[in-house]
N, C-alpha and C positions, 0 to 999 in steps of 0.2 A: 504494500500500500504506500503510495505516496502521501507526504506531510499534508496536503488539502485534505486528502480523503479522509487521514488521520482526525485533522479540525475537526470536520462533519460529524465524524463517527459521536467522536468523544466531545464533544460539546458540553464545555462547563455550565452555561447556564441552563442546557436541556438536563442535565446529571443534575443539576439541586433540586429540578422540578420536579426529577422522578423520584425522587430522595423524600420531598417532602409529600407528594402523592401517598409514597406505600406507608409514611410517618401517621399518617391517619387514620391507617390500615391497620398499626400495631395494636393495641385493642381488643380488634375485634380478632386478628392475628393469635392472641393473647387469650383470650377465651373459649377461642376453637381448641386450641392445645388443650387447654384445662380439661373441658370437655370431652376430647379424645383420649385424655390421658386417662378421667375417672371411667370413662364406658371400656374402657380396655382391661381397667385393673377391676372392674364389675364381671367381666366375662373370662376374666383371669379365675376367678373365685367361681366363678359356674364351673369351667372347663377342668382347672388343674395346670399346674406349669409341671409336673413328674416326665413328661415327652414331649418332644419336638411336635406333633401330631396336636399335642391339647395346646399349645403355645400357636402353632398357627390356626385351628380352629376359634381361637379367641380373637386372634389376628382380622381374619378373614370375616368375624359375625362384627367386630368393629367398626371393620370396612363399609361394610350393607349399612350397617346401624348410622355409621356418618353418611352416609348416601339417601338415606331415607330421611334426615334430619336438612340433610339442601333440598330434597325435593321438595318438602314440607314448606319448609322456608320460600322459593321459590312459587309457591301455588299461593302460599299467604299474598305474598306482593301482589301477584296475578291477578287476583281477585280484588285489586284495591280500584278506589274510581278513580276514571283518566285523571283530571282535575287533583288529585292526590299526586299523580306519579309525574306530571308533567313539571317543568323547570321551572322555579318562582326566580326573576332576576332581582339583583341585590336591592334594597329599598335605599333612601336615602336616610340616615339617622335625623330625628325629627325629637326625638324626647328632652335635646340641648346637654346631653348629657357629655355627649362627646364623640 
């Protein structure tokens, strides 16, 4: 790659906007884990960690269980009204507060 292409690529101020993008993400980031980590150690306690066999069978009902948890998630939004989902642009501050 030549040093333009390099510019482009790596663009410092498109890298802080992505930066700060996923910064908002951590969160929710952050309680998916939790989430995944207690329905894992839930199905640890059904299955048994004694074999490899119950270790991925807990794996694997984790996996459906977080999959059935975005469906859900996803069908909630779905069903919300347009007028909810659609973009409100930023207002002007008006309370003089600041």
């Amino acid at each position: 790659m030549n040093d333009e292409k390099l510019q482009a690529t790596f663009n410092q101020q498109a890298a802080s906007a992505y930066d700060s993008q996923w910064a908002r993400l951590a969160p929710f980031r952050d309680a998916l884990h939790l989430l995944a980590s207690a329905v894992l150690a839930g199905y640890n306690g059904v299955f048994g960690l004694e074999t490899a066999k119950q270790t991925l069978d807990a794996f694997q009902a984790t996996f459906a269980t977080m999959g059935l948890v975005t469906i859900a998630s996803a069908l909630i939004f779905w069903h919300l009204p347009a007028e909810v989902r659609a973009a409100h642009p930023a207002q002007p501050e008006v309370s003089g507060q600041g």
